[in-house]
N, CA, C and O atoms as a CHARMM CRD file, in Angstrom:
* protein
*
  252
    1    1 UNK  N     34.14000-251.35500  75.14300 PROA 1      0.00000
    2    1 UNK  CA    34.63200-252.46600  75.93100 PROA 1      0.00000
    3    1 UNK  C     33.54100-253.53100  76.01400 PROA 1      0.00000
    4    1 UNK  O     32.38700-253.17600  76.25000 PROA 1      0.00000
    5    2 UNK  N     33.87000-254.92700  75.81700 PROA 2      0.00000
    6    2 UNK  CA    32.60000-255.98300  75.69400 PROA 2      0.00000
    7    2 UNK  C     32.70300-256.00600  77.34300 PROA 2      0.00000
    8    2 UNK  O     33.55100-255.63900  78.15600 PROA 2      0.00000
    9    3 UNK  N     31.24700-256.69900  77.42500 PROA 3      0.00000
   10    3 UNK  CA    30.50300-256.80300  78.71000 PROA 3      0.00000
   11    3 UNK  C     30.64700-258.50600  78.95200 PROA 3      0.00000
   12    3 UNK  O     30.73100-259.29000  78.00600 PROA 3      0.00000
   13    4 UNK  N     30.65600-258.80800  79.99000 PROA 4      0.00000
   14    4 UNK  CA    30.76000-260.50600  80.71700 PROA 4      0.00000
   15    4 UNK  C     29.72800-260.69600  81.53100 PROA 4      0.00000
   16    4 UNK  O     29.06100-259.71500  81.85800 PROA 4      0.00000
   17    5 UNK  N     29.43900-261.82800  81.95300 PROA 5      0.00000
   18    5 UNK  CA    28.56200-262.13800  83.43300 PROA 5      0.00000
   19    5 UNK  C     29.35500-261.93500  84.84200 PROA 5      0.00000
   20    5 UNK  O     28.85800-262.04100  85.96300 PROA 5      0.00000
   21    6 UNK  N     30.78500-261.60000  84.50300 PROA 6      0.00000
   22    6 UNK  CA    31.08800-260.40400  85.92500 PROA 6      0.00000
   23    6 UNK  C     31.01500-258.79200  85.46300 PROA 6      0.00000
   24    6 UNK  O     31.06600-258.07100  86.45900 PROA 6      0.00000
   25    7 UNK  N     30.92700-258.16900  84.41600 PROA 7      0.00000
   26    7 UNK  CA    30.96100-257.25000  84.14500 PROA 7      0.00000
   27    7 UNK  C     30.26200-256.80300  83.46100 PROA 7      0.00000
   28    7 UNK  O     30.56900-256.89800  82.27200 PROA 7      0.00000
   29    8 UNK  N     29.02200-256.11300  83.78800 PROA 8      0.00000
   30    8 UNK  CA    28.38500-255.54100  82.87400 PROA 8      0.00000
   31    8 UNK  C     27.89400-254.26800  83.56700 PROA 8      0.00000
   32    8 UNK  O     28.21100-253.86900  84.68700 PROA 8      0.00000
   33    9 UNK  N     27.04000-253.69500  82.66600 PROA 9      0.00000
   34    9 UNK  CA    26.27700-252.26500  83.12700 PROA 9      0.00000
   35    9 UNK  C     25.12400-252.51800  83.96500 PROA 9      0.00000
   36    9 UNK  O     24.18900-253.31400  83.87900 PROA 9      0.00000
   37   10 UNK  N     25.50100-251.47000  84.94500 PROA 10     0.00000
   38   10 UNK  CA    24.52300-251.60300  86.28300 PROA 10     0.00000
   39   10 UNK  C     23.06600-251.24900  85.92100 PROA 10     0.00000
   40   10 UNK  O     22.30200-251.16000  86.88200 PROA 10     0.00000
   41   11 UNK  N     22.54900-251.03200  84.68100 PROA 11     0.00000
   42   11 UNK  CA    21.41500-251.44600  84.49800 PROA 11     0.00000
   43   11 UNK  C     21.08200-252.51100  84.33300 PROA 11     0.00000
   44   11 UNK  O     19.91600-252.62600  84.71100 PROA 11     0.00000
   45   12 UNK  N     21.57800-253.64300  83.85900 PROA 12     0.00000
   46   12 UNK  CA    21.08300-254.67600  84.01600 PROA 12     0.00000
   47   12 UNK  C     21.48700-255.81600  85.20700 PROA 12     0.00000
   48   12 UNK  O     21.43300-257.03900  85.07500 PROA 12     0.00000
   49   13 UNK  N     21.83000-255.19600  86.18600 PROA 13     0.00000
   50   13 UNK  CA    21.68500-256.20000  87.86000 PROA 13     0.00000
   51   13 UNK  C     20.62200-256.79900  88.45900 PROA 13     0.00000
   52   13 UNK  O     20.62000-257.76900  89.21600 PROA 13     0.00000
   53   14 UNK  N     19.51700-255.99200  87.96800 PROA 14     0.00000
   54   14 UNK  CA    18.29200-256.43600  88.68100 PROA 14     0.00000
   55   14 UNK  C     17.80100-257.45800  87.73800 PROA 14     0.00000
   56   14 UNK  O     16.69800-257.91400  88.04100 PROA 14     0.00000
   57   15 UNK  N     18.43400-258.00900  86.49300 PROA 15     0.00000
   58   15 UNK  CA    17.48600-258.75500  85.33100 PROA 15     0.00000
   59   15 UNK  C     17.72200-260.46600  85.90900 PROA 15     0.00000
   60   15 UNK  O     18.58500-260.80500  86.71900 PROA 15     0.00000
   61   16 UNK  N     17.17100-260.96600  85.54700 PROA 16     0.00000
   62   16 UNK  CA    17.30200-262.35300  85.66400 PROA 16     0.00000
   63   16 UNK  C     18.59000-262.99700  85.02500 PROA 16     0.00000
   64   16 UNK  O     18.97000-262.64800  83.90800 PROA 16     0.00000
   65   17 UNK  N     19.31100-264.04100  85.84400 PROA 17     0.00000
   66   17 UNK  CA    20.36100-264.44300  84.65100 PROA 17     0.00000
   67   17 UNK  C     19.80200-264.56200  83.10000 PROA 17     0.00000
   68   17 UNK  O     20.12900-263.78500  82.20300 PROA 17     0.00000
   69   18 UNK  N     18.89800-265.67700  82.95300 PROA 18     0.00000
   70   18 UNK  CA    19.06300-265.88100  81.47900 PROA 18     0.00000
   71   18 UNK  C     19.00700-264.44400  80.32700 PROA 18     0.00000
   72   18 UNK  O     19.68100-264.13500  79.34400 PROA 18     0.00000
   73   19 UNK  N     17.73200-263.75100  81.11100 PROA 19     0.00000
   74   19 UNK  CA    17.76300-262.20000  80.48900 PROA 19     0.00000
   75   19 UNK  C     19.15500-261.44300  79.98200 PROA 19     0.00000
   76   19 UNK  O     19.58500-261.06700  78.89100 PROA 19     0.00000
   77   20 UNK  N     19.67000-261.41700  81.47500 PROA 20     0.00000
   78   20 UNK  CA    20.97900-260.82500  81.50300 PROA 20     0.00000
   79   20 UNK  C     22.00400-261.12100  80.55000 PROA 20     0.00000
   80   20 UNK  O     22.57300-260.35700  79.77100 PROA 20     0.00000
   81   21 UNK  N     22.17600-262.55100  80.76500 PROA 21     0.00000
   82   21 UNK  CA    23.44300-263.53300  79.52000 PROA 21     0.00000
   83   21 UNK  C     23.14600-262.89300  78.22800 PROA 21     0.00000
   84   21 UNK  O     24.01500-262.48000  77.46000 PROA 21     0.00000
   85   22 UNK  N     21.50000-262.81200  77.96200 PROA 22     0.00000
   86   22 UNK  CA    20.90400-262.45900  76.40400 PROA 22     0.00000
   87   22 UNK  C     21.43600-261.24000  76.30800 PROA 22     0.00000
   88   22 UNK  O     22.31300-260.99100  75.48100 PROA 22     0.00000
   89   23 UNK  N     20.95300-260.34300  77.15500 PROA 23     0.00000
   90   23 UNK  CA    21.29500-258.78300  76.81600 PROA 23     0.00000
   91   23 UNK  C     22.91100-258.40700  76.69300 PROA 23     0.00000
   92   23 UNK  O     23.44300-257.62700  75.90300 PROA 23     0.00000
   93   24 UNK  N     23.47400-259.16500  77.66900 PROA 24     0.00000
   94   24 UNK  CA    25.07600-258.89700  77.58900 PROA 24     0.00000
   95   24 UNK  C     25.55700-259.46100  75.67700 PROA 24     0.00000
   96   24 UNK  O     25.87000-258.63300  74.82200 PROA 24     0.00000
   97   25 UNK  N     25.52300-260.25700  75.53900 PROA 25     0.00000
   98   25 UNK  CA    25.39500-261.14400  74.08300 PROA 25     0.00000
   99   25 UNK  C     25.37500-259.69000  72.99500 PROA 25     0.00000
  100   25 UNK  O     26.21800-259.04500  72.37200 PROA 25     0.00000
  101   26 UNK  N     23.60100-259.63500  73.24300 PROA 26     0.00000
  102   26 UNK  CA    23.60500-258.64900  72.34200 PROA 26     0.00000
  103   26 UNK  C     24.14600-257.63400  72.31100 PROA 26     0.00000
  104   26 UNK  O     24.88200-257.34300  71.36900 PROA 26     0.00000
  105   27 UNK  N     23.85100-256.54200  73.68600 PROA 27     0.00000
  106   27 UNK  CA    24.58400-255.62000  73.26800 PROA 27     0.00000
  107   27 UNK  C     26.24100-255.58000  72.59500 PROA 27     0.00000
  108   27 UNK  O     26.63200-254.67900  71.85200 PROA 27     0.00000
  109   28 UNK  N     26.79900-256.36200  72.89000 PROA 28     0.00000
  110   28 UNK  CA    28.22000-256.67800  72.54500 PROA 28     0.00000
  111   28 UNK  C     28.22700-256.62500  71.05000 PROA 28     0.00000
  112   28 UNK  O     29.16500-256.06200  70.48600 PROA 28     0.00000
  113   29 UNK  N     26.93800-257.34200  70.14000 PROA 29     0.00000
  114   29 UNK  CA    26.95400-257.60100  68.84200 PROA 29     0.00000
  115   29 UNK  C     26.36500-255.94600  68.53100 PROA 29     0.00000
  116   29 UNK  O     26.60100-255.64500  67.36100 PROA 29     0.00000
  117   30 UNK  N     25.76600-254.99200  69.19100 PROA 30     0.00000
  118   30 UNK  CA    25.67500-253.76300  68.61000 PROA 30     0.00000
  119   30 UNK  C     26.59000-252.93400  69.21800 PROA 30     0.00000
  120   30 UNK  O     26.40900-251.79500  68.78800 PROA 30     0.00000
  121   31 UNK  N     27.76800-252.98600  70.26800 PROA 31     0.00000
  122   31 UNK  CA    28.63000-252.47700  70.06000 PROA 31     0.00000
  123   31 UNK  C     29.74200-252.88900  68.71200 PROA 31     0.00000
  124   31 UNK  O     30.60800-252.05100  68.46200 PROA 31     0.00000
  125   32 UNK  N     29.71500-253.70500  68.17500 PROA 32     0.00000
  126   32 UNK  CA    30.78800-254.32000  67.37000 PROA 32     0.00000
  127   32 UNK  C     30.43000-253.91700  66.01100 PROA 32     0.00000
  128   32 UNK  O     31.10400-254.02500  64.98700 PROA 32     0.00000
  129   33 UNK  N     28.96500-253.31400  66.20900 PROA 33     0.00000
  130   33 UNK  CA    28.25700-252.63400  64.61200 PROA 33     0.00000
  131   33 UNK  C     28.53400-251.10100  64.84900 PROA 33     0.00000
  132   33 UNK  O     28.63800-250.31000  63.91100 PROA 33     0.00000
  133   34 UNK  N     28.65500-250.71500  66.27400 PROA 34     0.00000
  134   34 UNK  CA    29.15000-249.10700  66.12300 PROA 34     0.00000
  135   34 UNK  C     28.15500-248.63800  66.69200 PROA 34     0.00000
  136   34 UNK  O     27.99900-247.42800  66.53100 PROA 34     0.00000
  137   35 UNK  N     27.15800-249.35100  67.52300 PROA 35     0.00000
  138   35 UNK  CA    25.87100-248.82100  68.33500 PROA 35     0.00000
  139   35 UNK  C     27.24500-247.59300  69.43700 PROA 35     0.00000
  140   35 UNK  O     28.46900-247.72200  69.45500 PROA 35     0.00000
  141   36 UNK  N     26.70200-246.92200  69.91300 PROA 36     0.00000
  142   36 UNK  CA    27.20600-246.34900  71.55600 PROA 36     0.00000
  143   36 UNK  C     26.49000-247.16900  72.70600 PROA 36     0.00000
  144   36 UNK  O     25.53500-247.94200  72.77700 PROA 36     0.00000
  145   37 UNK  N     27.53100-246.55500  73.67500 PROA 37     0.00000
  146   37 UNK  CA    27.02400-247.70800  75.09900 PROA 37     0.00000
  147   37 UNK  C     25.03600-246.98100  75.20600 PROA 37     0.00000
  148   37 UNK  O     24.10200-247.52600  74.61800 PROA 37     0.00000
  149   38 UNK  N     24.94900-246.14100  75.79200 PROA 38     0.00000
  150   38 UNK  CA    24.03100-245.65800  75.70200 PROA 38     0.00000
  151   38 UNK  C     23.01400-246.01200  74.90100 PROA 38     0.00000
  152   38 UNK  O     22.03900-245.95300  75.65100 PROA 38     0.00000
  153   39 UNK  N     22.47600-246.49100  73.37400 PROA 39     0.00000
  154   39 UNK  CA    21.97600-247.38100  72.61600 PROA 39     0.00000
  155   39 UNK  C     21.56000-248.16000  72.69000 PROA 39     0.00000
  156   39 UNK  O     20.34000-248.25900  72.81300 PROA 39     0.00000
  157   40 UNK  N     22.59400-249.40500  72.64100 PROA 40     0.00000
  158   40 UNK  CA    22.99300-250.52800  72.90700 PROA 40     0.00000
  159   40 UNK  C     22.12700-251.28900  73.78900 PROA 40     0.00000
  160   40 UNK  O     21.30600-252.18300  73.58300 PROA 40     0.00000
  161   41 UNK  N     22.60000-250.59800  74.98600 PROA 41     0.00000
  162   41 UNK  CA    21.75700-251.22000  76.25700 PROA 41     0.00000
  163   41 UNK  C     20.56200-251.35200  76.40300 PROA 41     0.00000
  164   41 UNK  O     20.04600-252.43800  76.66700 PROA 41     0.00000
  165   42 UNK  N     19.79800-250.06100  76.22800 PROA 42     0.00000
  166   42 UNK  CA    18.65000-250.73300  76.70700 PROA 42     0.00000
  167   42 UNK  C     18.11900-251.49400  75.27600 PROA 42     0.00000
  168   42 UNK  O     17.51600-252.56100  75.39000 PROA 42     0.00000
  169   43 UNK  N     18.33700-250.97000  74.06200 PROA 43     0.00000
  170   43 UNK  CA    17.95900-252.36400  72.93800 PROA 43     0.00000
  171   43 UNK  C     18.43000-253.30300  73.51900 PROA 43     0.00000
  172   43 UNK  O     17.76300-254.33400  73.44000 PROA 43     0.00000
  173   44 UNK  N     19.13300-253.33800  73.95500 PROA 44     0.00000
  174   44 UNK  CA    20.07500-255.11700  74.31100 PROA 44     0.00000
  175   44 UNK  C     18.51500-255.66200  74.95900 PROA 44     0.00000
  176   44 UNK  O     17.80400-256.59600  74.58800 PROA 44     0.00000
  177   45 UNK  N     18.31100-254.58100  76.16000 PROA 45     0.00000
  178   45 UNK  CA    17.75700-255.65600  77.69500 PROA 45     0.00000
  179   45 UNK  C     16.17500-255.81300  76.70800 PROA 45     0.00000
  180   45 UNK  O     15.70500-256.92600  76.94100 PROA 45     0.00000
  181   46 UNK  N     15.48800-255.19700  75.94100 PROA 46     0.00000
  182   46 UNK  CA    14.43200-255.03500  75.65100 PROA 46     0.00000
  183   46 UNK  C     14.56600-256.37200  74.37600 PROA 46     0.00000
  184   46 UNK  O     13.47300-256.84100  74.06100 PROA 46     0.00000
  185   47 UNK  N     15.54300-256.85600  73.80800 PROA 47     0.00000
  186   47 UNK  CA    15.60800-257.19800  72.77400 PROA 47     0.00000
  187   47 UNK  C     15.66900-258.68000  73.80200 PROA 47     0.00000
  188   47 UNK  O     14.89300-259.60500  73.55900 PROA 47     0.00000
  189   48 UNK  N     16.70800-258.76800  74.98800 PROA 48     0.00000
  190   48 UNK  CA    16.86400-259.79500  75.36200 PROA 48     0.00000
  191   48 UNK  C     15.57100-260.40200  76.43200 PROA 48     0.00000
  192   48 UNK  O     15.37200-261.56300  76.79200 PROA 48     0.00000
  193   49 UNK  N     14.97900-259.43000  76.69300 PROA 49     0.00000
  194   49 UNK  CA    13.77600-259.82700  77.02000 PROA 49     0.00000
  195   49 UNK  C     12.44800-260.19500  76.61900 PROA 49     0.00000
  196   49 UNK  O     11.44500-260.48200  77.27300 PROA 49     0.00000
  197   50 UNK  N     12.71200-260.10700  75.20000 PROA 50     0.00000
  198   50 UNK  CA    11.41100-260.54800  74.38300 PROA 50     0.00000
  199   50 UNK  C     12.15900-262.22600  73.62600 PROA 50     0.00000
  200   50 UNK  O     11.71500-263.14800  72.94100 PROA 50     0.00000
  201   51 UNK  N     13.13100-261.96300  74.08800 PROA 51     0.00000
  202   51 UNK  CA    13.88900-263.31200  73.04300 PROA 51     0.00000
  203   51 UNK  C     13.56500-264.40400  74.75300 PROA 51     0.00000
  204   51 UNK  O     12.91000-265.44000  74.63900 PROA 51     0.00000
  205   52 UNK  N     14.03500-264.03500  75.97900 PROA 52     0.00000
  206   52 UNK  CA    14.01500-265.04200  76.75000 PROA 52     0.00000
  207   52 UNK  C     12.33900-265.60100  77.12600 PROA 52     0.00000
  208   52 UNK  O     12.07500-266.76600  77.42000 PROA 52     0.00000
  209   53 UNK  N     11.25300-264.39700  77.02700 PROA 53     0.00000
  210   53 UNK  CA     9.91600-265.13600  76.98600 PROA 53     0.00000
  211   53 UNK  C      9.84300-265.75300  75.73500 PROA 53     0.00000
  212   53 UNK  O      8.98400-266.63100  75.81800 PROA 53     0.00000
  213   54 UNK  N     10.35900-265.71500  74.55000 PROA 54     0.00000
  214   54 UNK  CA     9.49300-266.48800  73.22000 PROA 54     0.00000
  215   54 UNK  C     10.70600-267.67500  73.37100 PROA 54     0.00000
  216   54 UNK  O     10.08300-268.68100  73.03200 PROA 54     0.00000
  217   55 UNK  N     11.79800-268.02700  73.62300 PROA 55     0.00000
  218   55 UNK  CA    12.48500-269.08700  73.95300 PROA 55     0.00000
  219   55 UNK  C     12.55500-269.81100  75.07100 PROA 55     0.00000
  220   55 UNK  O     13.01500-270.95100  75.12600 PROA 55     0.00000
  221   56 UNK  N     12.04100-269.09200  76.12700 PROA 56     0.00000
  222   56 UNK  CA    12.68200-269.55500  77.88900 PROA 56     0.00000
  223   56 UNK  C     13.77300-269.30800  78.16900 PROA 56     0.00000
  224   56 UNK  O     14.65900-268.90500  77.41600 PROA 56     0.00000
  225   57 UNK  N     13.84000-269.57600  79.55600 PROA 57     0.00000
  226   57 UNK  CA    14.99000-269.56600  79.88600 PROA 57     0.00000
  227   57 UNK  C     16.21300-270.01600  79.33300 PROA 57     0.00000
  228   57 UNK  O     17.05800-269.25800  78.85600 PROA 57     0.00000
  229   58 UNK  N     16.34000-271.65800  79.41700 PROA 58     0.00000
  230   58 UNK  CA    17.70700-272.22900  79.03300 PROA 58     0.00000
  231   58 UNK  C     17.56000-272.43100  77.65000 PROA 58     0.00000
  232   58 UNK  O     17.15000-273.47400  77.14100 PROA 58     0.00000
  233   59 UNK  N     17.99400-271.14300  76.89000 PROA 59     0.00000
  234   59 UNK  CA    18.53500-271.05200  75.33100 PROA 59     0.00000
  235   59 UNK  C     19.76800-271.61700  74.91800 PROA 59     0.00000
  236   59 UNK  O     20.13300-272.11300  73.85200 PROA 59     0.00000
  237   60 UNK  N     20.33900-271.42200  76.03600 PROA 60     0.00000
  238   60 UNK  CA    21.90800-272.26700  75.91000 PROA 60     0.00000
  239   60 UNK  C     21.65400-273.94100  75.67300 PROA 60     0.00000
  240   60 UNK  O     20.76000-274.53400  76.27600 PROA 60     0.00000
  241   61 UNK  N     22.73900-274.73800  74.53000 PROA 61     0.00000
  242   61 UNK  CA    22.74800-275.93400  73.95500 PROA 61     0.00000
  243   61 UNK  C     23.26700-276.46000  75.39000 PROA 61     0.00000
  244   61 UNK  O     24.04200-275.93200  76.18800 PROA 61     0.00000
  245   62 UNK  N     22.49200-277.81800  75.44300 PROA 62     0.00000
  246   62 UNK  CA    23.03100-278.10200  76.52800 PROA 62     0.00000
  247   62 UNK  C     24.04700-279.54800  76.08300 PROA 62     0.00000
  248   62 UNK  O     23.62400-280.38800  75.28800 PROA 62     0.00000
  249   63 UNK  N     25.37900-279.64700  76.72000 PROA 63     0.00000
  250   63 UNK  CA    26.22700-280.25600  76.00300 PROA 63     0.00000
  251   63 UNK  C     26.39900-281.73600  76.90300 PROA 63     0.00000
  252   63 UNK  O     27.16600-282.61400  76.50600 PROA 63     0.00000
């Protein structure tokens, strides 16, 4: 099941939004490769947390 910014895994509540948005993102793209939830996640938060310090925060295009 993909994850949202109302719905995601209660490991990542305590993360910062921008973190959070990243990790939800990703993990979604390694569930869709066949990762398990279990996997997924914490690569997600670890993956999305090295991407939001080498980018910053607002990665999002701003329109």
């Amino acid at each position: 099941m993909p994850w949202n910014k109302d719905d995601y895994p209660n490991s990542m509540k305590n993360l910062d939004e921008p973190v959070r948005e990243k990790a939800i993102e990703i993990a979604n793209a390694l569930l869709e490769e066949g990762y398990e939830d279990g996997r997924a996640i914490p690569i997600a938060i670890d993956k999305a947390k090295e991407y939001v310090k080498d980018h910053g925060a607002s990665s999002k295009k701003e329109g």
